[in-house]
C-alpha positions as MATLAB code, in Angstrom:
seq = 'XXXXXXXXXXXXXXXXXXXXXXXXXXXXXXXXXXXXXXXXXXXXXXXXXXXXXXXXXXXXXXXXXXXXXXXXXXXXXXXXXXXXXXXXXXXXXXXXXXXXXXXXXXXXXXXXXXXXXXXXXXXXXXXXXXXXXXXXXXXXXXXXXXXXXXXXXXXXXXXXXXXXXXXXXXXXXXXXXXXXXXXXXXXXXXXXXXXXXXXXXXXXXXXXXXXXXXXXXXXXXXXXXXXXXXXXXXXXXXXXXXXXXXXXXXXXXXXXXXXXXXXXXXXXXXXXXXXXXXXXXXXXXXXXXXXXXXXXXXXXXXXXXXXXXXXXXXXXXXXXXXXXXXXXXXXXXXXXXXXXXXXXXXXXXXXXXXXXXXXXXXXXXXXXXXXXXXXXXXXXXXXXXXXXXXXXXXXXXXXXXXXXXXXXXXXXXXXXXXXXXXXXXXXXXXXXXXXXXXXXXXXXXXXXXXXXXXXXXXXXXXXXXXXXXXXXXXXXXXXXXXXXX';
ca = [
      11.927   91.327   39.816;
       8.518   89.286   40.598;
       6.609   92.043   41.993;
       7.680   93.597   37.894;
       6.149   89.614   36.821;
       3.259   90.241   38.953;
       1.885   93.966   37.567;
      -0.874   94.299   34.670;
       0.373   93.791   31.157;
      -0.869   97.284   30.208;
       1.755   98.447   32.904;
       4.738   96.635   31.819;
       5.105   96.984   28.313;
       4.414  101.110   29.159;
       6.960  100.379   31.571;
       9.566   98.637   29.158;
       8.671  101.796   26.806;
       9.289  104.275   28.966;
      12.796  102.464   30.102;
      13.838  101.712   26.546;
      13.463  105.360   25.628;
      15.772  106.308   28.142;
      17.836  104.423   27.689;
      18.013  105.364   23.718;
      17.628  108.868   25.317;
      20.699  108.711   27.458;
      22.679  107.273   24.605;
      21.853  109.601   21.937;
      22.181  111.969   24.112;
      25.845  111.186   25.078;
      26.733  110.563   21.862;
      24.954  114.090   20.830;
      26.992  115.820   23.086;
      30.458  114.159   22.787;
      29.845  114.852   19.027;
      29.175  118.689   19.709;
      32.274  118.677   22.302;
      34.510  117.807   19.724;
      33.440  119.577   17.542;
      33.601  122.907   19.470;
      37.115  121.876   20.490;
      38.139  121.461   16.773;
      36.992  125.042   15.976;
      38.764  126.141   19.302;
      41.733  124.801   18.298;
      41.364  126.243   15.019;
      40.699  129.804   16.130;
      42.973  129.552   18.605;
      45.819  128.705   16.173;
      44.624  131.437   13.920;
      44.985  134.030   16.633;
      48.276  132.679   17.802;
      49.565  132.515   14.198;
      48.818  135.974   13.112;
      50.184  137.056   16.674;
      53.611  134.804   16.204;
      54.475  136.525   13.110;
      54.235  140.076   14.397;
      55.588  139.626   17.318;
      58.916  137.850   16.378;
      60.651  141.097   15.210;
      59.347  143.210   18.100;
      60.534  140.122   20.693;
      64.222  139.837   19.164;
      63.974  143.640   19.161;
      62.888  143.879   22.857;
      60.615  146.817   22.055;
      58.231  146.386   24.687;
      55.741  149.544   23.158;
      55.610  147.348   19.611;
      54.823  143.951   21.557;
      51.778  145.997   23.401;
      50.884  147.350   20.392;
      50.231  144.397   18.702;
      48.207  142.990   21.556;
      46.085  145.546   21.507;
      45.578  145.396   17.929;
      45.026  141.566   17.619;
      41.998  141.701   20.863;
      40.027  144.125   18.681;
      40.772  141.815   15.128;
      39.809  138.410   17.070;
      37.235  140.212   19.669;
      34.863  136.574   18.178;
      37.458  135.216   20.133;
      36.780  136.325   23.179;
      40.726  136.019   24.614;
      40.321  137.395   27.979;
      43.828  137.953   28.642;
      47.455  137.731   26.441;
      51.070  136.977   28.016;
      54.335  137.715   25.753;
      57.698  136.009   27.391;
      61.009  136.114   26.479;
      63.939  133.650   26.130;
      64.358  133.784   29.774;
      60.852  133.156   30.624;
      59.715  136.484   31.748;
      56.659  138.666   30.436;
      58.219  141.006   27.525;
      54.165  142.496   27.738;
      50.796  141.460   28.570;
      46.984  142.519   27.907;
      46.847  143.745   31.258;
      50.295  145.072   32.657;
      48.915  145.337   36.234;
      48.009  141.766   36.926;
      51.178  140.312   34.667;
      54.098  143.279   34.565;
      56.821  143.461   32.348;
      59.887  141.199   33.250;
      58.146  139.482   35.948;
      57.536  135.876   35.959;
      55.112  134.064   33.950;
      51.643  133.614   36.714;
      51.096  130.249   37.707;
      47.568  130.235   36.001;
      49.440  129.598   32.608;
      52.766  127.912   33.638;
      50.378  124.928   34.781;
      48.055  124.725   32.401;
      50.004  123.257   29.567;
      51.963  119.317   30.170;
      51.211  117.622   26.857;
      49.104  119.890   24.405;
      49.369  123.551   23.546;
      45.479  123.877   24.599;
      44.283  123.668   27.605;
      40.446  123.489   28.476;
      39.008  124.350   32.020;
      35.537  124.013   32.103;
      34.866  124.626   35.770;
      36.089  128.566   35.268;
      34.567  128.375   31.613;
      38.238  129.167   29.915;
      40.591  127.871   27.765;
      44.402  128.259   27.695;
      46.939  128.336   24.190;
      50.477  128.924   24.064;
      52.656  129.001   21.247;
      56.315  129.207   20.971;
      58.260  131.824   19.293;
      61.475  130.726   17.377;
      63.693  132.635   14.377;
      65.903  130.796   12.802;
      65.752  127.266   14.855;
      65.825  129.404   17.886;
      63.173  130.090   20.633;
      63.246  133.418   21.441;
      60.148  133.246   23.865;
      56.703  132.320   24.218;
      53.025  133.673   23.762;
      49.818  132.706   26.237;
      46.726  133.316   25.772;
      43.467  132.763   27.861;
      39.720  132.770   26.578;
      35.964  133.136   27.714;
      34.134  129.559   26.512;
      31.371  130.757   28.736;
      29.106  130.651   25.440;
      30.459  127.407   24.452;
      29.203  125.782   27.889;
      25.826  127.527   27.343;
      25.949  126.268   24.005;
      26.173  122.651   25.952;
      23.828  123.459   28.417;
      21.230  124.142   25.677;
      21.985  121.256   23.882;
      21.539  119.342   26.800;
      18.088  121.165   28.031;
      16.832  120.446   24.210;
      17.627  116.859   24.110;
      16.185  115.980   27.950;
      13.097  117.868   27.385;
      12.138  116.341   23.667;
      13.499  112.805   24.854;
      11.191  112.996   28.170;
       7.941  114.231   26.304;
       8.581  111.270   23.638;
       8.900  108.884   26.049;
       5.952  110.009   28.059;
       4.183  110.095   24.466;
       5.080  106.569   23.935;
       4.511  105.364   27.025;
       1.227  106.649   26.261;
       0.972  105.174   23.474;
       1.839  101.704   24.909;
      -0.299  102.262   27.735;
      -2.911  102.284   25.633;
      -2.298  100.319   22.937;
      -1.718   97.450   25.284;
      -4.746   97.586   26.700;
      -6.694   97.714   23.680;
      -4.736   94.787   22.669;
      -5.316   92.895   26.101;
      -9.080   93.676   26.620;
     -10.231   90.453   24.527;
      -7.886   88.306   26.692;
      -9.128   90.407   29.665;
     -12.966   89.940   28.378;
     -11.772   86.120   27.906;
     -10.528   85.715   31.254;
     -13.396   86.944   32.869;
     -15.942   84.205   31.139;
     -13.595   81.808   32.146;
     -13.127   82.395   35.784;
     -16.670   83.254   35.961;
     -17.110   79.839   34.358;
     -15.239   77.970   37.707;
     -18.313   78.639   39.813;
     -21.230   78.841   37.763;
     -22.534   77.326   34.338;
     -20.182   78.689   31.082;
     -21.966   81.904   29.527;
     -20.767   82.920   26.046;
     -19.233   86.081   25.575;
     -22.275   88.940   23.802;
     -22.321   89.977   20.477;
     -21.495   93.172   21.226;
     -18.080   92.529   23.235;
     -16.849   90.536   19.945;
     -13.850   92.188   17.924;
     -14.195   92.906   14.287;
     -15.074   89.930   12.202;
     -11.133   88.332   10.703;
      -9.217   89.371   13.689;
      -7.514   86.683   15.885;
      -9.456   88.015   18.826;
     -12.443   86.894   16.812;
     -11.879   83.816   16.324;
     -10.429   83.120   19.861;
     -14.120   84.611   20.818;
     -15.855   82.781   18.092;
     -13.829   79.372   19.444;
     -15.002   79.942   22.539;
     -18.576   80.298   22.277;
     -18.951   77.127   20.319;
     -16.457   75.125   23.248;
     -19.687   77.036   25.702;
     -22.792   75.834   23.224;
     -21.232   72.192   22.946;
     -20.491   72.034   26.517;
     -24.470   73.326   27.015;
     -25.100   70.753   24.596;
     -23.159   68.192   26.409;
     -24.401   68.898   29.519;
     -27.800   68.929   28.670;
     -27.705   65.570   26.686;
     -25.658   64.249   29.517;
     -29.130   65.351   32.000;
     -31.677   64.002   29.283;
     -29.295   60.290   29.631;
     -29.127   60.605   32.949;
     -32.948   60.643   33.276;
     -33.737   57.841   30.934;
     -31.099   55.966   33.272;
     -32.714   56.654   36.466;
     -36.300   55.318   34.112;
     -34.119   52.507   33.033;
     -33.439   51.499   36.725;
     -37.347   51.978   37.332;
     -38.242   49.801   34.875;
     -35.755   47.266   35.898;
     -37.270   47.278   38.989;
     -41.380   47.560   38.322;
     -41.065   43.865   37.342;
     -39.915   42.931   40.823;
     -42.488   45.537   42.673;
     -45.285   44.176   40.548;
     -44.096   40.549   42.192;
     -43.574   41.903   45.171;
     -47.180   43.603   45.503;
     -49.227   41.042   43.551;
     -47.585   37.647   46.149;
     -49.504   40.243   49.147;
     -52.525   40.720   46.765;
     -53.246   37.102   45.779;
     -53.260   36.309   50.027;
     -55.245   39.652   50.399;
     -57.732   38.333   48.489;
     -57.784   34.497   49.867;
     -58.586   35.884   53.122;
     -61.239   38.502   51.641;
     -62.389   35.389   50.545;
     -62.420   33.417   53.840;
     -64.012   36.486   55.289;
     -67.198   36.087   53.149;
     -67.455   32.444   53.415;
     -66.838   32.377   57.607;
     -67.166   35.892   58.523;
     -69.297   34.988   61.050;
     -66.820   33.039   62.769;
     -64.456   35.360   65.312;
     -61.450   33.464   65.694;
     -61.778   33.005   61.108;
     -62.615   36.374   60.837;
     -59.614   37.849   63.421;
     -56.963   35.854   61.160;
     -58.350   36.820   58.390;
     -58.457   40.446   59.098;
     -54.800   40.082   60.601;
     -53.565   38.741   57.268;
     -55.376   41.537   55.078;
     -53.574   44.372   57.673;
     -50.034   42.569   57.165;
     -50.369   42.309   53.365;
     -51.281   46.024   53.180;
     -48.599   46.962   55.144;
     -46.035   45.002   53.399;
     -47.431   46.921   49.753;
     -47.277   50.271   51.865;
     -43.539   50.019   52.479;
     -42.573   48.722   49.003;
     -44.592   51.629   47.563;
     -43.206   54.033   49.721;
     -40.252   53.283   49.648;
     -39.808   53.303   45.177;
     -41.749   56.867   45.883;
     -39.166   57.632   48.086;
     -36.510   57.212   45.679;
     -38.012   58.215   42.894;
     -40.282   60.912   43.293;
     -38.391   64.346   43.450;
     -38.433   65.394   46.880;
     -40.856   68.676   47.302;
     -38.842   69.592   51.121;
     -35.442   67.700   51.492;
     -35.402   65.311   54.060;
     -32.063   63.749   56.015;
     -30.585   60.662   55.595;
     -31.923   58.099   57.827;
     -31.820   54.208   58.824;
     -35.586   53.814   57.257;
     -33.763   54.823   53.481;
     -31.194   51.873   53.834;
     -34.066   49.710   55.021;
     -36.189   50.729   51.724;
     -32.760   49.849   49.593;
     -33.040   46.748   51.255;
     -36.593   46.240   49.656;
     -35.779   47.845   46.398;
     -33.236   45.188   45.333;
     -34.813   42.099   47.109;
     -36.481   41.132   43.862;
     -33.308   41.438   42.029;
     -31.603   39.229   44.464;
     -34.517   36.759   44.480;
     -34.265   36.559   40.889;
     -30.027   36.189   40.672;
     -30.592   33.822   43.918;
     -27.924   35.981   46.044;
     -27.528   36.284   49.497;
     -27.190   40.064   51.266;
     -24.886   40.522   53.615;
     -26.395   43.279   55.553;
     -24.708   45.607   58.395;
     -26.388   49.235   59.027;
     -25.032   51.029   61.663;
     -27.330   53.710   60.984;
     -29.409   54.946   63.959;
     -30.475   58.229   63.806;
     -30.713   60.742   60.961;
     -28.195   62.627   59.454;
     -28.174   66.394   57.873;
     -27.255   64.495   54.076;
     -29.480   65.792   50.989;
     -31.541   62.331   51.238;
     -32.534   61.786   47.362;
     -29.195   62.068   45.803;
     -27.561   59.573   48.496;
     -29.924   57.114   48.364;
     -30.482   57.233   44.280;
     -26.332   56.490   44.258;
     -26.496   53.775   46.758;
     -29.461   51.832   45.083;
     -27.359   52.098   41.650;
     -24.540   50.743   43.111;
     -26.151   48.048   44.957;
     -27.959   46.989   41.741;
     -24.440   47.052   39.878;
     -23.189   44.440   42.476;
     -26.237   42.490   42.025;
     -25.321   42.635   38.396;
     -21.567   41.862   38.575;
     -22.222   38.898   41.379;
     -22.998   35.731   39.714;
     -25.844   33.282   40.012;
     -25.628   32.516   44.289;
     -23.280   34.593   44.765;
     -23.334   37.428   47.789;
     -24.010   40.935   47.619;
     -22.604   42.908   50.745;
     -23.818   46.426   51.875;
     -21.948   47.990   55.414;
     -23.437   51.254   56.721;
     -21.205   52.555   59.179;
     -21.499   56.412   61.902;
     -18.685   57.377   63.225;
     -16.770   60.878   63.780;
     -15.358   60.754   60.639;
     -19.167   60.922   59.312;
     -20.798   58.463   57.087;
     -19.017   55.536   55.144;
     -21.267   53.293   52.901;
     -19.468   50.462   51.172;
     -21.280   47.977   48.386;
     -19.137   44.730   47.973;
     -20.277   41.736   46.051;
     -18.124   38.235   44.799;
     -18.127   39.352   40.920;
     -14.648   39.605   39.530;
     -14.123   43.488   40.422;
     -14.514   46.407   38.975;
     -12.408   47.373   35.211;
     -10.319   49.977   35.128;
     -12.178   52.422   33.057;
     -15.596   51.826   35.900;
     -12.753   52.663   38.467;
     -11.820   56.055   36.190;
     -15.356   56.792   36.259;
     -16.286   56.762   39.706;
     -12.930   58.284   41.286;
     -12.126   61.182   38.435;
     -14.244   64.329   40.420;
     -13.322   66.447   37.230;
     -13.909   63.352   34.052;
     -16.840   63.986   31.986;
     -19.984   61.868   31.460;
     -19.602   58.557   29.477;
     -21.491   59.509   26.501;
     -21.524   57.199   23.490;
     -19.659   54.806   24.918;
     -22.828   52.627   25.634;
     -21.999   52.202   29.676;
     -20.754   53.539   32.710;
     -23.504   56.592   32.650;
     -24.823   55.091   36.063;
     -21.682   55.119   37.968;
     -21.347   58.257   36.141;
     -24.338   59.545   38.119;
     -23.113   57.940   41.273;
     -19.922   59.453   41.171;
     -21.829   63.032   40.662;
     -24.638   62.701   42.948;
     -21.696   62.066   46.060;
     -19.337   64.890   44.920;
     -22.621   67.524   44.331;
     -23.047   66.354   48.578;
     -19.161   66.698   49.510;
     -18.591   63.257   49.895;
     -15.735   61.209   47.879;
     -15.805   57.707   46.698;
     -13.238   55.430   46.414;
     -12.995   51.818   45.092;
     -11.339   48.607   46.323;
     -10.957   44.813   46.494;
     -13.937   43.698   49.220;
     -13.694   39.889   51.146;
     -16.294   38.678   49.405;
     -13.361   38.365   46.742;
     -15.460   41.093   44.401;
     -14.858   44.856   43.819;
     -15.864   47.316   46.905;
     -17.271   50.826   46.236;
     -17.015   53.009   49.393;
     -18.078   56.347   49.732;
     -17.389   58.763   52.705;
     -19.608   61.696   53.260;
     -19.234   64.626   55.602;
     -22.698   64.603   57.588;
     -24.465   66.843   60.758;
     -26.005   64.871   63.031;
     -29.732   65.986   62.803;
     -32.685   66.138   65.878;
     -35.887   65.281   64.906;
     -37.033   66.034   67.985;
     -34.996   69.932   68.518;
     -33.954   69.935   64.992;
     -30.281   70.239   66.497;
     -26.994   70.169   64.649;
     -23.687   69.457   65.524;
     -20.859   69.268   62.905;
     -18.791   66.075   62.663;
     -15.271   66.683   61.533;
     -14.887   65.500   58.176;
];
């Protein structure tokens, strides 16, 4: 019975309908026509006995008489008076057992034996129905004075009685198959009418699997009161406060990302103004012994080093912060702008970086998301670590594709951090006053197919790894070659 579970609802309960009415059908039916059965055997019976008690009592002076002429006589007499009848055919026998007279003389003459067709029709009642030839079959005995003197047997057309039946029968299938296919109908649709919110419903929310929630329009809402409504009307507020939700979880998620920024200007603005203070000694020594070569060549040396060294800090917060206009790969130049990125925070926290990229080429990875989620993490460590203590990053390309892991020897990540990062489907930490960065993290690796998952490092800290499927990608043939992830 599954592949019944597995049809539309607005085909099973029309179904159930249908099968319930025949059943009721069958059964009234049955019980219609046992009812009319007996009941045209009672008035059988009756009729019967009438004819064979008005016959009896003329016959029974005629019988002990032996006047044959009297006995047909009577017959003949009694098939006109009980013609509603319909007795096809009447046998008188004596005491011995043979016919005194009969209806028809030619098929049962006088003094010959009694036919079969009656002596075998009667074992324990005096009526005898065969419904196959459409007759039925009465004998009663004839006695005077405690004495049987013989016997009379009669046989009659029930042909109408069986068409009576058949009638019956015709009525009841036909009106019990059109009312069934009525209410079937009727189910039918009145179960879908009763199903097409829940269908409506179940379309927004499969449609909401793959694509942002939409609520359901105005003009596909039932009639204000119903329970429809206010599944509908439930509904649409569960969509606007997940809009809500998510857009208050994008407008935290931005201030965060500022929020890192900011934590980081201070150390850029050290990190560019300890090149700009020797920039300008030697712009200095330039004007005072400019004219000397060997001055002027060191000089000029220093100024090209300090610029460079403000280039790549520059670049590389632009990098990471500036929304990227073409998306570029992931590549070892990213982990080595990280590397600059936090150098001020571990400066400042006097940590050491243990630092092992096996990064060599590019990879086809969405470049802004994977490095925004590594710099977050690696400023977490540097935030959990204490005071000269040791902040680890591993970068490592293998077949399996990419595996980053952050370590650092704080005391580990708490359980509800671990929740955050590892639960794909848990919503953002709003409120709660932390956790929206890992929060980030976590969605910035799943929105690239990549999984993270957290453990205890040998620094003696917590260790955040994440795995990411990646191409390798040709900078010079723009190439790619799936890794099996």
């Amino acid at each position: 019975m599954r592949w019944f579970g597995a049809l539309p609802l607005t085909v099973r309960v029309p179904a159930v309908v249908a099968l319930l009415m025949i059943a009721v059908s069958v059964t009234v039916s049955e019980h219609v026509l046992s009812r009319l059965n007996e009941t045209q055997e009672r008035h059988l019976r009756a009729l019967g006995g009438a004819y064979m008690d008005g016959l009896s009592s003329s016959l029974v002076p005629h019988v002990l008489r032996g006047d044959v002429w009297e006995v047909f006589d009577v017959l003949d007499r009694a098939r006109d008076r009980y013609e509603a009848l319909r007795p096809i055919e009447t046998v008188v026998t004596g005491s011995d057992g043979r016919i005194v007279a009969a209806t028809d003389p030619t098929k049962a003459p006088t003094l010959s034996p009694l036919p079969v067709e009656f002596s075998d029709r009667f074992s324990t009642s005096d009526i005898a129905i065969d419904s196959s030839e459409d007759r039925a079959y009465a004998r009663r005995v004839l006695a005077h004075q405690g004495q049987t003197i013989g016997a009379i047997y009669a046989a009659f057309d029930i042909s109408h009685l069986s068409a009576e039946r058949a009638d019956v029968m015709r009525t009841l299938l036909l009106s019990n198959g059109l009312l069934t296919l009525l209410l079937a109908g009727i189910g039918y649709f009145a179960t879908r009418r009763m199903v097409m919110p829940m269908r409506i419903l179940g379309e927004h929310l499969r449609n909401s699997l793959d694509s942002v929630p939409e609520p359901i329009p105005a003009s596909k809402l039932p009639r204000p009161g119903s329970e429809a409504r206010r599944l509908f009307d439930s509904f649409n507020t569960l969509v606007r406060a997940e809009r809500e939700r998510e857009d208050l979880t994008l407008k935290l998620a931005e201030e965060e990302r500022l929020a890192s920024l900011g934590r980081l200007a201070s150390g850029m603005a050290h990190e560019i103004n300890n090149p700009l203070g020797g920039l300008f000694n030697a712009l200095d020594t330039i004007k005072r012994h400019g004219d000397t070569a060997s001055v002027r060549e060191t000089a000029v040396s220093l100024v090209e080093r300090g610029l460079h060294g403000i280039r790549d800090v520059v670049a590389a917060a632009l990098h990471t912060y500036r929304p990227d206009r073409s998306p570029r790969p992931f590549g070892p130049s990213d982990i080595e702008d990280l590397g600059l990125l936090i150098r001020p925070e571990l400066r400042r926290r006097h940590l050491d970086l243990q630092w092992d990229n096996d990064l060599r080429d590019p990879v086809d990875v969405p470049n802004a998301p994977l490095r925004q989620a590594v710099l977050n993490l690696l400023l977490n460590a540097c935030n959990a670590a204490p005071d000269n203590g040791t902040v680890g990053l591993r970068v490592v390309r293998s077949e399996t594709g990419l595996t980053i892991e952050i370590s650092d020897t704080g005391e580990g990540l708490p359980e509800d951090a671990i929740g955050i990062l590892t639960d794909p489907a848990g919503p953002a930490p709003i409120g709660t006053g932390s956790g929206l960065g890992l929060w980030m993290v976590r969605r910035s690796v799943t929105e690239i197919g990549g999984t993270i998952d957290v453990d205890r490092s040998n620094l003696g800290g917590g260790l955040v790894r994440l795995r990411i499927p990646v191409q390798t990608f040709s900078l010079d043939h723009g190439v790619r070659t799936d890794d099996a992830a």
